[in-house]
N, C-alpha and C positions, 0 to 999 in steps of 0.2 A: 026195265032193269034199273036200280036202284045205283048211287054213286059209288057206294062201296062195291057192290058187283062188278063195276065197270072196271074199277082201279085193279080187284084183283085179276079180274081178265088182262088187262092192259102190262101188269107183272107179269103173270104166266106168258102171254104173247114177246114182250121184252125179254126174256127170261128164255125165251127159246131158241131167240135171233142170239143171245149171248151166248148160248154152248154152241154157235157153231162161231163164233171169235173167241176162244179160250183166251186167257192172260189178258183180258183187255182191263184196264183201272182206268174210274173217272173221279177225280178230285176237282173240289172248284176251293180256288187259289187268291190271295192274295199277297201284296209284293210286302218284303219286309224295310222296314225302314229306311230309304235310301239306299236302297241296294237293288241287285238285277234277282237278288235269291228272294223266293218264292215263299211263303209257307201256307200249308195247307188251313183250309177252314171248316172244311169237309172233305170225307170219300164218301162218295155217293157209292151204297153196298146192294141199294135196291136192284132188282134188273133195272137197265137203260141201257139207251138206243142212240146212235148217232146217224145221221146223215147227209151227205152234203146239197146246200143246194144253191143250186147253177144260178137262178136268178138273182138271189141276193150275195153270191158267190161266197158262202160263211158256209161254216157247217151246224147244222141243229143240233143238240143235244136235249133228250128228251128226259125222263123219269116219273112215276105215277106212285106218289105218295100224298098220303094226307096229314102227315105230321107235321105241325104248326110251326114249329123251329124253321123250316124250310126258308121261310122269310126274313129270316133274319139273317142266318145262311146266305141266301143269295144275295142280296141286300150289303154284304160282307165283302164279296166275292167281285174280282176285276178279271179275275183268268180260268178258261178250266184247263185242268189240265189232263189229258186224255194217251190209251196208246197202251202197247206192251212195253212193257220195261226191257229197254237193252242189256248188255252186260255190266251196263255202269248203273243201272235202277234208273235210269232217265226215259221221261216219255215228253210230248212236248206241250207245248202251253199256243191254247189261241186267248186273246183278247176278247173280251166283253165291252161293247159299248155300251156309254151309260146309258144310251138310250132308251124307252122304258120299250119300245117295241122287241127290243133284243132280251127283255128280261118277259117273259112270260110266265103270269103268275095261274096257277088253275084258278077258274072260276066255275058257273053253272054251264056253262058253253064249252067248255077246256077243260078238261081235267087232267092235265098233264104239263107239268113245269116243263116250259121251256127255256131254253138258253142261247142265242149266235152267236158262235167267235170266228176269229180269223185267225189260222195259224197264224204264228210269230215265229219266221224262219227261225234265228238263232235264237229261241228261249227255249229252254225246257225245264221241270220239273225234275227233281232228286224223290223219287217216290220212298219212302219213310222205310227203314226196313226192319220197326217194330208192329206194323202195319198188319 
């Protein structure tokens, strides 16, 4: 099976884990100038996938795309920001270390960006509501 094969499998698979979390939005974030407000850099529209994990106590966030922009994108990006939107459009924000372990880029081994944040109790996102 070929890379592009994979990736679309790896959509449809994500894609299926999502119709059973309806409302869920992933944006990766960063902070606006001196301030605690947010703005976005991206919504990630592709399917993705999160999940937490216990060893390194962050949660992953996945997605399987092969568009270029991605890297710059992430590369941009200090927060995702994840979650259904409450009645105020807020969902919340974990933290990106810069560290490159935490940014995972696809390569021939990986083909799926990944990303580890740590919630940030009090931070959340204002999700855009021209979005």
């Amino acid at each position: 099976m070929n890379r592009d094969a994979i990736i679309r499998k790896a959509k449809g698979a994500f894609g299926k884990v999502q119709g059973l979390m309806p409302g869920y939005r992933m944006f990766l974030l960063k902070r606006e100038s001196h301030s605690k407000v947010f703005e976005s850099v991206a919504e990630i529209t592709v399917p993705f996938w999160s999940k937490w994990n216990s060893f390194r106590e962050q949660t992953r966030f996945m997605w399987a795309d092969e568009a270029a922009e991605w890297t710059d994108l992430v590369a941009q990006s200090s927060h995702v920001g994840y979650g259904v939107p409450d009645t105020d459009s807020l969902i919340h924000a974990y933290v990106i270390s810069y560290d490159a372990r935490d940014r995972v880029e696809p390569n021939a081994a990986n083909l799926f960006w990944k990303l580890y944040g740590t919630r940030e109790p009090d931070e959340t996102f204002e999700v855009p509501g021209d979005v």
